[in-house]
N, C-alpha and C positions, 0 to 999 in steps of 0.2 A: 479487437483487442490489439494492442501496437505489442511491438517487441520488448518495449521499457517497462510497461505491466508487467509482463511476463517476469522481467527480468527482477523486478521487486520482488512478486509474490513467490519465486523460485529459491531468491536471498535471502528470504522468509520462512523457506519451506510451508506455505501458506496454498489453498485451491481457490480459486475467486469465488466459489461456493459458501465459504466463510469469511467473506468478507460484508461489513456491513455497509446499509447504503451509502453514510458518508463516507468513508473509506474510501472507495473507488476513487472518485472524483479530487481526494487531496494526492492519488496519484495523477490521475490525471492532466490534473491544473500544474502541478512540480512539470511533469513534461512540458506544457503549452508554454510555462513562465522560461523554463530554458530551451526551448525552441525557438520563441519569441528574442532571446536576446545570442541569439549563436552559438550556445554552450550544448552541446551534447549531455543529454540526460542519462545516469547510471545509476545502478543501487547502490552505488559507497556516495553519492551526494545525497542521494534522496535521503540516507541514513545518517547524516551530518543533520537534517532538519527536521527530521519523523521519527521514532519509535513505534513501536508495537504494544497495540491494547489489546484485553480480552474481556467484554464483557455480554453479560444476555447472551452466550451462547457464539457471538461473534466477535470477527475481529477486526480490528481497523488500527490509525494510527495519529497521533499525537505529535504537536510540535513537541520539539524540546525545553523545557523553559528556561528561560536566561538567556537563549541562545537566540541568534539572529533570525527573525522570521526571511522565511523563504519567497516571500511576496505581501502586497498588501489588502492583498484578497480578505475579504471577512466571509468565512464560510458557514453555512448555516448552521445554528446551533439542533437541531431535529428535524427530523420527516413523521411526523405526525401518522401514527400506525402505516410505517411502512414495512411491516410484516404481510401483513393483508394483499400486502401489491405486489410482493414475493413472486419469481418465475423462475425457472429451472434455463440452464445454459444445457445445449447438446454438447455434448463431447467431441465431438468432431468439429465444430469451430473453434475449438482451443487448440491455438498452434504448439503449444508445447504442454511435454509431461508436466502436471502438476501434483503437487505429495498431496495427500488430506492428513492436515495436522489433527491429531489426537489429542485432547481436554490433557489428557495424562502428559504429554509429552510438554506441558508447559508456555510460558510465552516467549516466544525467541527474540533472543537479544544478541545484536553483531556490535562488539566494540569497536565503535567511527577511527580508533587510533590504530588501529592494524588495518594495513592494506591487503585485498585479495588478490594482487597481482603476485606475478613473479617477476 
């Protein structure tokens, strides 16, 4: 797991535990695309191109519509029961604290137009 997952699913207050399987990978590919062209990847760009879904239990994310796609990638629209193919992550390979978002505590939403800096 690279530091820029981290750094999403953290921006998210989200545990990679709840993430589903396409999820992952529209992190993933966000970093590879600005890796590939010399931009350093962060959570306030990724969050310029993605929000936050919750469905089935899980969570992942979503372009924005209207909005510029992030690449030309056409990413697959299902994984055909991949509940079934499900595996648990050890704790100890996750380099950082991750929260486990609670059903109750809602779907998190960071408005693109505030910066987190100082």
């Amino acid at each position: 797991m690279s530091k820029f997952i981290g750094e999403v699913l953290t921006g998210y207050g989200l545990h990679i535990s709840q993430i589903k399987a396409l999820g992952l990978p529209r992190i993933t590919h966000f970093e590879f695309i600005c890796r590939a062209n010399h931009i350093e990847p962060t959570f306030e760009k990724f969050n310029i191109f993605y929000f936050v879904t919750y469905t089935g239990g899980f969570y992942s994310f979503n372009s924005h519509t209207g909005g510029v796609k992030p690449c030309s990638w056409d990413p697959p629209k299902s994984l055909h029961d991949w509940k079934q193919k499900f595996f648990y992550i050890r704790r100890g390979v996750i380099p950082i604290d991750m929260h486990y978002r609670s059903k109750s505590e809602g779907v998190p939403w960071v408005n693109v137009l505030i910066s987190n800096t100082n």
